[in-house]
Structures are given as structure tokens and as C-alpha cells.
LUMDOLUM-789280 format. One record per residue (C-alpha): residue in three letters; x, y, z. Coordinates in steps of 0.5 Angstrom, whole numbers, plus 500, padded with zeros to 3 digits. Each point is the difference from the previous one (the first is absolute). Example, Ala and Ser with C-alpha at 12.3 -4.5 7.8 and 13.67 -1.06 7.14 Angstrom:
2
R   rest    c1    c2    c3
R    ALA   525   491   516
R    SER   502   507   498
This chain:
444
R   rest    c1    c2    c3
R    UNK   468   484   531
R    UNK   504   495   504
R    UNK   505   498   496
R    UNK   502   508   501
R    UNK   503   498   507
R    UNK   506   497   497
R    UNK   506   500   504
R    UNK   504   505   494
R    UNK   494   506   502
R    UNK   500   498   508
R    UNK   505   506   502
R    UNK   499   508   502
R    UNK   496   505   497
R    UNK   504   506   501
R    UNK   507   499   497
R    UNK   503   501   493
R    UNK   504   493   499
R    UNK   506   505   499
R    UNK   504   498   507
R    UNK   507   498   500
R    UNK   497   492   502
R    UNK   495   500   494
R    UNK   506   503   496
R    UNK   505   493   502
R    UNK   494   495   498
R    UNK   501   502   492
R    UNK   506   499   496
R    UNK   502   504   494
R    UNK   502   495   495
R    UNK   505   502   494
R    UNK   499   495   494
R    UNK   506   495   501
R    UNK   497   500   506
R    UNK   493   497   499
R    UNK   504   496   495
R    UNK   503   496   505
R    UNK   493   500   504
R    UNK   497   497   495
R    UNK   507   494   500
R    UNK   499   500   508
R    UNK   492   497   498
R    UNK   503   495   495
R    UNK   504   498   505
R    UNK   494   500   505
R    UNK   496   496   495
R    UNK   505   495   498
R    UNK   502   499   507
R    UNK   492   497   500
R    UNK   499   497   494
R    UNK   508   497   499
R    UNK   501   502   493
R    UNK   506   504   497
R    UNK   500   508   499
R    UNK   498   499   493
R    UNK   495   495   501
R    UNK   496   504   504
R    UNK   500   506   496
R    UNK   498   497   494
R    UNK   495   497   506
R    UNK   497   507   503
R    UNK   500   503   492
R    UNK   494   494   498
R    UNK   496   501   506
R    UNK   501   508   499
R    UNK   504   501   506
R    UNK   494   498   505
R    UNK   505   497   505
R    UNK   493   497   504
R    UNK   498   496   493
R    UNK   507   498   500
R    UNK   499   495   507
R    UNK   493   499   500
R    UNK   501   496   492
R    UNK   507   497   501
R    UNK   500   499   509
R    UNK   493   500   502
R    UNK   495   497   494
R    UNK   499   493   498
R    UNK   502   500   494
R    UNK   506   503   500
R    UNK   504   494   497
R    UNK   496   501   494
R    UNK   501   507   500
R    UNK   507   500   501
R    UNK   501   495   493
R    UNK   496   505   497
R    UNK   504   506   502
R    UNK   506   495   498
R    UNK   497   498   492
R    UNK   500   508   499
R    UNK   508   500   503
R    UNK   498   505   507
R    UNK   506   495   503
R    UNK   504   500   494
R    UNK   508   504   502
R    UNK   502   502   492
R    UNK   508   503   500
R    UNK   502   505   495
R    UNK   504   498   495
R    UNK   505   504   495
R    UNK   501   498   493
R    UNK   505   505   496
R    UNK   498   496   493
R    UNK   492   498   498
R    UNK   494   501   496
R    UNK   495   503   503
R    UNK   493   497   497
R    UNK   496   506   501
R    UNK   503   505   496
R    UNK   504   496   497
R    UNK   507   503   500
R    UNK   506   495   500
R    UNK   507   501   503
R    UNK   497   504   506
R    UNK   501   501   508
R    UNK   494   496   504
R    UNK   498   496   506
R    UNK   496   494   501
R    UNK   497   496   507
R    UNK   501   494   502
R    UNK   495   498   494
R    UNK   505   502   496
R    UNK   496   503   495
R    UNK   505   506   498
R    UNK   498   508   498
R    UNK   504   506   498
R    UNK   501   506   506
R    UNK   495   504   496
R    UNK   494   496   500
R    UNK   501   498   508
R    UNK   499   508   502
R    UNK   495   501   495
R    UNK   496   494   504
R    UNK   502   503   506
R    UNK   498   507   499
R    UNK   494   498   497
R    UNK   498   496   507
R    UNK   503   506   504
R    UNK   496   505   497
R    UNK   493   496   502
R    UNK   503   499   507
R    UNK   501   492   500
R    UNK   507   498   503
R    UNK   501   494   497
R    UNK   503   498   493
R    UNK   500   493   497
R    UNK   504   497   494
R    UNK   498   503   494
R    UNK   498   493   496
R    UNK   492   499   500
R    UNK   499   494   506
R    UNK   506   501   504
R    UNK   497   502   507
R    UNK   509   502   502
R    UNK   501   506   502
R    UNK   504   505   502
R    UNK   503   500   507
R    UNK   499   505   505
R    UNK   508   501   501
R    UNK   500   502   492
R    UNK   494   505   500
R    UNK   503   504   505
R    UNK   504   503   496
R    UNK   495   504   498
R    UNK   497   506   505
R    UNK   493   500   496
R    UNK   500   492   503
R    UNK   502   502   507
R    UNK   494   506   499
R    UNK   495   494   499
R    UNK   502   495   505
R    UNK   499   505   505
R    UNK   494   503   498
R    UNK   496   493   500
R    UNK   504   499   507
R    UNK   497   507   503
R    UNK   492   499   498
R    UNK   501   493   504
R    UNK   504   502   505
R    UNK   495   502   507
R    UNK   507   503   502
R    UNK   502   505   494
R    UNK   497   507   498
R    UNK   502   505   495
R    UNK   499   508   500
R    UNK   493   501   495
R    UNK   502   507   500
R    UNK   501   503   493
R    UNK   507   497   496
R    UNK   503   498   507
R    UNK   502   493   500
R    UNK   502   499   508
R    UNK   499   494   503
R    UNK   499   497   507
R    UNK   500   495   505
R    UNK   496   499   506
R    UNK   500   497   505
R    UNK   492   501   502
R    UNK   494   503   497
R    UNK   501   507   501
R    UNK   495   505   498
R    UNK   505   506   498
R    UNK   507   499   497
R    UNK   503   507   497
R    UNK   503   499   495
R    UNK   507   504   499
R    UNK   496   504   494
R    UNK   495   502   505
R    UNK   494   496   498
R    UNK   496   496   506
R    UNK   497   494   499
R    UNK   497   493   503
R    UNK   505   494   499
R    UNK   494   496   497
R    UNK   497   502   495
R    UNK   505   505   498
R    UNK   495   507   500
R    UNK   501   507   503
R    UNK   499   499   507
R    UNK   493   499   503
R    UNK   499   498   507
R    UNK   495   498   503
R    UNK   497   499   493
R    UNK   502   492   499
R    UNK   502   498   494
R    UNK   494   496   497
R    UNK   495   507   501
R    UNK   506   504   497
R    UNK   500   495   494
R    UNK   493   499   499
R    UNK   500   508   499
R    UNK   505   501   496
R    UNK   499   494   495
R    UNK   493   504   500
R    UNK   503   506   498
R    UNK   504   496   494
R    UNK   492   497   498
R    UNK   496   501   495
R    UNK   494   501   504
R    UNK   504   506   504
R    UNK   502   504   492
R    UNK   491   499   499
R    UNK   499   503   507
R    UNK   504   506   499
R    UNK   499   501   493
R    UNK   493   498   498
R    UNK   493   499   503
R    UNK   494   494   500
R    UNK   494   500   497
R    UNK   494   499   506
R    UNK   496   497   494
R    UNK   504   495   497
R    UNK   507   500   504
R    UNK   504   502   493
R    UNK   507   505   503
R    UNK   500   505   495
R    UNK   506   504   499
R    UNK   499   508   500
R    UNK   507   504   497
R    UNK   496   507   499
R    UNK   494   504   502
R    UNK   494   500   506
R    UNK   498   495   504
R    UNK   495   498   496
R    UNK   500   493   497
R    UNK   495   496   496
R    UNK   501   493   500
R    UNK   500   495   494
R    UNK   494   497   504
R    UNK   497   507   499
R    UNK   501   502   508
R    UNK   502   507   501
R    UNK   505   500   507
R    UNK   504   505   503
R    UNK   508   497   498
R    UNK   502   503   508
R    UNK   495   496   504
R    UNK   497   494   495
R    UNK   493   503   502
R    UNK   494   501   495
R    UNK   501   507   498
R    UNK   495   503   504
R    UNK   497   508   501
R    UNK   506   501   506
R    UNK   505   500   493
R    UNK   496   505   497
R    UNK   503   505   503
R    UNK   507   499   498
R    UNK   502   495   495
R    UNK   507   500   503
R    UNK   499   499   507
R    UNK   497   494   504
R    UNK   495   502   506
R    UNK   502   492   502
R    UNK   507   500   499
R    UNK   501   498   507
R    UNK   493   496   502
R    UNK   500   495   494
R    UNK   502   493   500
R    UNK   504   501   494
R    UNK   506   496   501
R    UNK   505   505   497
R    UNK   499   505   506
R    UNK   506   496   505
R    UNK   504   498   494
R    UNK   500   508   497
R    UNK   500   501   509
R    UNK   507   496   499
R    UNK   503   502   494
R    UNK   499   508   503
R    UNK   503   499   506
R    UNK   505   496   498
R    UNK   503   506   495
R    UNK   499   504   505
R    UNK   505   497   504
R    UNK   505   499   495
R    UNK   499   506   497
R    UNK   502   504   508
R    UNK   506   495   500
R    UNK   502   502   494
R    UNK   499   507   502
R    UNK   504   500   506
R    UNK   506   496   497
R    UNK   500   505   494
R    UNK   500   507   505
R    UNK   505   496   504
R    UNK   505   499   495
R    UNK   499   506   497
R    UNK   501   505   506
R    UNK   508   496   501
R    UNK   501   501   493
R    UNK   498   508   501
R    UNK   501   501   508
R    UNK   507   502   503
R    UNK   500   502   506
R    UNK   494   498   503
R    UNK   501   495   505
R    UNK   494   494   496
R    UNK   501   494   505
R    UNK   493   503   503
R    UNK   496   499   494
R    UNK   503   494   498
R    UNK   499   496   506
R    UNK   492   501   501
R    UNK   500   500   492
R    UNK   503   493   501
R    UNK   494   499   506
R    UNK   495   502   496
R    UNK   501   496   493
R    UNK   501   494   505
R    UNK   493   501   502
R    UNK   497   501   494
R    UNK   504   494   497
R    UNK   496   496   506
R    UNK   493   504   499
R    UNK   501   496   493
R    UNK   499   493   504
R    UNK   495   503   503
R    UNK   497   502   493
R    UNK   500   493   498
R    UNK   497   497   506
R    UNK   494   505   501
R    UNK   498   498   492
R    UNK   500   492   502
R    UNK   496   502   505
R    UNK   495   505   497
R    UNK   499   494   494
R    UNK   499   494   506
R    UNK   496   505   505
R    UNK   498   506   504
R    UNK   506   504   503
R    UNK   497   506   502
R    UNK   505   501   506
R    UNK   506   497   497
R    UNK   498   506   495
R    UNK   499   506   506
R    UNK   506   497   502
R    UNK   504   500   494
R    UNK   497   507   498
R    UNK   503   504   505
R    UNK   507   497   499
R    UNK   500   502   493
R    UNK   498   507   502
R    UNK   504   501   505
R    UNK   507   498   495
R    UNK   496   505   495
R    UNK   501   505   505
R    UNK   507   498   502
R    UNK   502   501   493
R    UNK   496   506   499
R    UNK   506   502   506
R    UNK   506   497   497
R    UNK   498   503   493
R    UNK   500   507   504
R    UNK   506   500   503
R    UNK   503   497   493
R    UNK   498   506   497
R    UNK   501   505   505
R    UNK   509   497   499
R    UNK   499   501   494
R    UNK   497   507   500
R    UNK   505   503   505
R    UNK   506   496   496
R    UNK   498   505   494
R    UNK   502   506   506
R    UNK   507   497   498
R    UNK   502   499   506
R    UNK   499   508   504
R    UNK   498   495   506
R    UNK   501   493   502
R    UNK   493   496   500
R    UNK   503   495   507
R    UNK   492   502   501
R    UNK   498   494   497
R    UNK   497   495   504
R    UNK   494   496   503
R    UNK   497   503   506
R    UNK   498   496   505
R    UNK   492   500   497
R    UNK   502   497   493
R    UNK   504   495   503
R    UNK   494   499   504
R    UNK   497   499   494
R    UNK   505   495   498
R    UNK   499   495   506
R    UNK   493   500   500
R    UNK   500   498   492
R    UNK   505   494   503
R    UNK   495   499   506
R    UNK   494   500   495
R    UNK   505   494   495
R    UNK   500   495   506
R    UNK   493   501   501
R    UNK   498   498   493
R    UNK   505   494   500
R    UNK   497   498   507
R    UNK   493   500   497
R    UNK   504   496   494
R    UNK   502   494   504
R    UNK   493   500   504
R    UNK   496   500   494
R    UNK   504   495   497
R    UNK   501   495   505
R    UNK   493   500   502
């Protein structure tokens, strides 16, 4: 996989991305902010094409915002008079101003007497039927408006329709799915936004999530974007609901769906199988209609998205397990000095975020080839971060217990020793290497 040998994934394997230096490339940009990021790049796109403000917008909504399509069809193609003329027949290049009238007849609902406005079309609508247009388009997040009579293409401009947050909030997230240079947080109800200067693999954001700048997940390195995409795009498929939930027939391939009892099934075709192993059902079931004695031999190809779907609940649920004894032992522990626990907790639950990546990785590869080392490998971390968190689960426990002692002695003893620290830098070491051998087997 050459293309992985890109610039964006040329750096260290060891480090976290969390340094002071990494820090300065990311800009945490509050909405007006980002506003007038999305002016500067009107003003950039002006500057080239040599259009007003106004035309520019109305220029950038009809190409979707797709500033490349915008040069390659009006700088570059050979038909970009004819294009030009086309754009100029639906009003792209017209520059309407709001004009104000105190005393109209608004010829859509009809009422006589009333406030309205009109453009330079001078086609005149009341106040009330201009906002429920506005909030009709708003709604389905299109940032323009044009003149309410039926073959006007006037619109209104840019300098109006600021008034409005919701138009703001359009614009600006049109302008951020096409700008390389601007992302946004994908943690739960955070709406942070950033500005880098060059792809970075972890931008931590101030609610605490860390994620990749470019395709906006939960931090991933070494695992690249596409091969992270391509897992969890299976995750959302069709095909992975078939795998976890039902079983092929070996006769005629129908996917039958088993919501109750053994793994007995007959097929339409008349084909009885096992549902755990798609094999015909044989004698070896006999012996037990619940178990399979080919579970983990088959080829059934259920086994690595079950394997997936277990491991990955089984991290989730360590992560969640950790968090909810840390915040419980604050709420409960007064005199017990946690800084301890909390700090190797936050080690172990950045591991086990990583270990996460390495999930994804092991997946892609067990459905492409045969990864028995990269296993082995993966195997002996995932046991010695269940060991460690069997020891951060224990001294947990241990504060807990001695807290209900309500205070005849100080627990300063809680501490890891040399040996459980240990135990930490080898799970460390252990992560280096897995990502080493990612890069190696991707760039081979």
C-alpha cells in the first residue's frame, strides 16, 4: 500500500501528538470566528476571479461550494464564456438591493395596506411571506432566497441575509466540508471547531476527545483513514447486520435469521445447517444443540465480525468501567489523596482507546489475509492491559474498602510499586510495536 507513505503519516511512532508544538498548529475558532474565515475565502476567491462579494457567493452556492469546480469551469475550461452566460441567464452575477415600502399589496397572501420590500426587480412582497420563504429554505439548509415571483432568479444578498444566525450557520457549514484546512470536534453535543495549519493525526479538543483532523474520528493512528473508513462503513452495512444476526444456508445461500432456540436450522431448500457455523448439520452437533464443536474452525464469515463486535464491547465497556469508579470515588473519597489512580486510570483508558484502532486494523486484515503474527502480537497486549486493569480495579477497591473504616487511618499507602509501573511501560512498548509493524505492512 504505497499511498500510505504520505507526508501526513512520515513522523514518529512514540509520541502522542499532545506536545506544546503540535498544540500551536491547531486554532480553536469561536463562530464569529469562522465567519470571517469564510469572508477571507470570498475575498481569496474574488481576488482570483475578479467578481464582487456578492457575486462570488451566489457563484460558490451553485457549484456547492466546490472552490476547485469553481476555477476549473470559469479560469481553466474552454467553454467558460458559455458557462459564464449560462450562470448570467439564472442572475448568478445579478447584485439585487432591499428595497423598503411602507404601503403595498402583497400578491401572494393578498392583504392590502401592508410593510413589504421588493429587489431590484421590483416585484413587492409583504414582510411576513419574505420570512416564511426565508425559514423555508434555512430549514433545508440552502443559504439563498430569491424574489418570490415565479421566474425571477433576483435574490436576496448576502448583506441582508446576515441578520439571521441560522444563514451564518449554513454558510459556515458548507464552507467547513470544503475546506482541507477547517475541522470540527465529532464528540457528543460539541460543536468546537478548529483551524490547522498541517494535517495532524490528534487534535484534543478542550471537551476532551482526540481525533484525526481529516476524516474527523476518534484518534486512529497509525491506521489510515480509508481503512478506517472501510471498517466502519462495514459496521453500518447490511452485510455486517447478516453476519452477526443470521447464518447462509451451504445449499442454496439463503440468510436465514434465527431469533429463538438451538442452532438447529432447516432451510427452505430443505437443507438442515448449524446457524453458528453455516456447516450441514452433522453428528459433532448432536451432541449439544446449543454449541458448535466448529465455532472457531469454520469459514463462516460471521466469526471476525462477531470477533469485533465482542472485542470492541469489551473495551467500551473497560472504558466506561474505569470512568464511572473514578467519578464515583471523588463523589464518595475525602481524605484519600486519588491523584494516583487517577492518573494511571487516564494511561490505561488511553491504551485501551488505542487498542480500539488496533481492533480495526486486525479486522481489515484478518478479511484480506493471514495475520497470525500481527495476532500473537496483538493477543499479549490486550492480556497484559486485562492484567493491569485487574490491578487498577484492586486498589480501586481497596480505597474503597478502607474508606468505610471512616478515617481510623490514612490510606497515603495507595501507590504503584515499582513492578505495576512496570507492567505499564511494557503495555507502552508493546503499543510501539504494534503500530511499528502497522506502518511496515502498510507501506509494503
Amino acid at each position: 500500500m504505497d499511498e500510505y507513505y504520505d507526508e501526513q503519516y512520515n513522523i514518529g511512532l512514540d509520541e502522542d501528538y499532545d506536545n506544546n508544538d503540535l498544540q500551536k498548529n491547531e486554532i480553536l475558532l469561536s463562530q464569529n470566528e469562522l465567519y470571517q474565515e469564510f469572508l477571507n475565502r470570498l475575498d481569496k476567491i474574488k481576488d482570483k476571479i475578479g467578481e464582487s462579494p456578492q457575486v462570488i457567493l451566489n457563484i460558490l452556492i451553485f457549484f456547492n461550494f466546490e472552490e476547485q469546480s469553481i476555477y476549473e469551469k470559469l479560469l481553466l475550461d474552454g467553454e467558460s464564456d458559455k458557462i459564464k452566460s449560462q450562470l448570467q441567464e439564472q442572475g448568478i452575477y445579478n447584485e439585487s438591493e432591499v428595497k423598503f415600502h411602507e404601503n403595498i399589496f402583497c400578491s401572494i397572501c393578498e392583504q392590502n395596506g401592508i410593510q413589504g420590500f421588493s429587489l431590484n426587480c421590483d416585484h413587492k412582497f409583504c414582510q411576513s411571506c419574505w420570512n416564511q420563504m426565508i425559514e423555508i429554505q434555512f430549514s433545508s439548509q440552502i443559504p439563498l432566497v430569491r424574489c418570490l415571483q415565479d421566474q425571477c432568479f433576483e435574490r436576496l444578498p448576502n448583506s441582508f441575509l446576515e441578520q439571521y444566525p441560522n444563514y451564518k450557520q449554513i454558510l459556515i457549514k458548507r464552507f467547513m466540508q470544503h475546506d482541507s484546512s477547517i475541522t470540527w470536534c465529532p464528540g457528543l453535543n460539541c460543536e468546537n471547531v478548529f483551524k490547522y495549519l498541517n494535517f495532524s493525526h490528534s487534535i484534543k479538543c478542550p471537551c476532551g476527545i482526540k481525533f484525526c483532523s481529516k476524516c474527523r474520528e476518534e484518534k486512529h493512528y497509525p491506521i489510515p483513514c480509508d481503512i478506517l473508513k472501510k471498517v466502519l462503513e462495514y459496521q453500518q452495512s447490511n452485510e455486517y447486520w447478516a453476519a452477526l444476526n443470521a447464518s447462509k444456508c451451504p445449499q442454496c445461500g439463503r440468510l436465514i435469521q434465527r431469533t429463538e432456540g438451538c442452532f438447529h436450522l432447516k432451510c427452505l431448500c430443505g437443507q438442515h445447517f448449524c446457524f453458528k457455523c453455516s456447516g450441514p448439520w452433522a453428528k459433532d452437533h448432536e451432541k449439544s444443540f446449543y454449541t458448535c464443536p466448529f465455532t472457531n474452525t469454520n469459514k463462516n464469515p460471521s466469526k471476525h465480525a462477531v470477533q469485533l463486535k465482542n472485542e470492541l464491547q469489551n473495551v467500551n465497556t473497560n472504558i466506561q468501567n474505569i470512568l464511572s469508579s473514578i467519578k464515583n470515588l471523588k463523589l464518595k473519597i475525602k481524605k484519600v489523596q486519588l491523584d494516583s489512580i487517577i492518573e494511571y486510570s487516564e494511561k490505561i483508558i488511553n491504551l485501551l482507546k488505542t487498542s480500539k484502532s488496533f481492533l480495526y486494523y486486525k479486522f481489515y486484515l484478518l478479511e484480506n489475509n493471514d495475520v497470525s503474527i500481527y495476532e500473537q502480537t496483538f493477543q499479549q497486549f490486550q492480556e497484559l492491559m486485562d492484567f493491569f486493569i485487574q490491578i487498577l480495579e484492586n486498589k480501586i477497591q481497596e480505597i474503597e474498602d478502607n474508606e468505610s473504616l471512616k478515617g481510623q487511618f490514612i490510606l497515603e499507602f495507595i501507590h504503584f510499586d515499582d513492578s505495576e509501573k512496570k507492567i505499564l511501560q511494557n503495555l507502552k512498548i508493546q503499543k510501539k510495536i504494534i503500530k511499528k509493524y502497522i506502518v511496515e505492512t502498510l507501506i509494503m
